[in-house]
N, C-alpha and C positions, 0 to 999 in steps of 0.2 A: 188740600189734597183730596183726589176725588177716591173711590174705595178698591180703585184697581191700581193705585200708583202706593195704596196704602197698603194692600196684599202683596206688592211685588217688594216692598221695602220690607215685609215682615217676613216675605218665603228668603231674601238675600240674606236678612240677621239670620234664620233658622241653619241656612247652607253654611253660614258663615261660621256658626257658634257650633252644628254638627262637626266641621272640618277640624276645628280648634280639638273638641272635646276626641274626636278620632286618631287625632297626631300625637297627643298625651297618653290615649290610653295604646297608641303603637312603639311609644317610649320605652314604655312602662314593661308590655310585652318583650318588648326587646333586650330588657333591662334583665328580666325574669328569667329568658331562656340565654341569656349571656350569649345571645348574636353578633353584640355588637363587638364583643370581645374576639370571639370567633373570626368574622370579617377581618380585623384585626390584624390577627394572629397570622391568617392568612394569607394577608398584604404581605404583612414581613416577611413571610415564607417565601411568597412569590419574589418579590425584590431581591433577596439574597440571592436565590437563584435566578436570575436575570443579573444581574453584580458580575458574578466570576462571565460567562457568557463563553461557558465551557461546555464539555461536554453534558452536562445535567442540563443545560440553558437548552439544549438543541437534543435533547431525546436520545442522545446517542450514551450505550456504557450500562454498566447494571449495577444499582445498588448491592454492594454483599453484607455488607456490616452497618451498624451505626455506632461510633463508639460511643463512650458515656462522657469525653471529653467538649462534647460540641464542638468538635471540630472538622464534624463536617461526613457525608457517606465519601468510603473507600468507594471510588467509581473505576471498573475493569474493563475496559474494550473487547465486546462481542468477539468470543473467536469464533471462526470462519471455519475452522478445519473440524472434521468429523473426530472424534477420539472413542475409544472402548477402555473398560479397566484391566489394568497388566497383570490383577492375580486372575481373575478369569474369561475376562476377553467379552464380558458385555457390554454390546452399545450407551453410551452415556452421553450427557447432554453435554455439551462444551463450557456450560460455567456448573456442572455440578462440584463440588470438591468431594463427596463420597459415593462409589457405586450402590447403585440401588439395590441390588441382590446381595452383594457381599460385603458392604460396608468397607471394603478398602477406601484408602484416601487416594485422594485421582490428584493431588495439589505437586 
């Protein structure tokens, strides 16, 4: 072997042995900031919610609650209609459950 096929064989091991030693120490990282648990975690998230291919699957509805049951967010259908509160008659937002100025319950 002449000293150019001898340099191209020793810069390939260098790439070769860099790549290895960078994949382990991206493990490692990964392992450290618990990414890969995360990722994870997140899959499941997403599939559950793609599963029912209900209104959470498709953006529609507003989370109110989460119970402590896992059983899932209470999801309410956006109302449409304007509302104000019946002790003093200010404008409120349609999923509020309590007025903002006077704390009555709007439910």
């Amino acid at each position: 072997m002449d000293d150019t096929s001898k340099l191209l064989v020793m810069l390939l091991a260098a790439l070769g042995v860099g790549f290895a030693v960078f994949m382990i120490l991206r493990e490692v990282m990964c392992w450290y900031y618990k990414i890969n648990r995360m990722v994870s975690l997140l899959e499941d998230i997403r599939d559950v919610l793609r599963k029912d291919g209900g209104p959470v699957a498709a953006g529609a509805g507003r989370v109110t609650e989460l119970p402590g049951n896992n059983a899932g967010p209470e999801i309410r259908p956006p109302k449409d209609e304007p509302c104000s509160c019946a002790a003093c008659g200010t404008p409120t937002s349609p999923n509020d459950k309590f007025c903002p100025k006077c704390g009555a319950s709007l439910g």
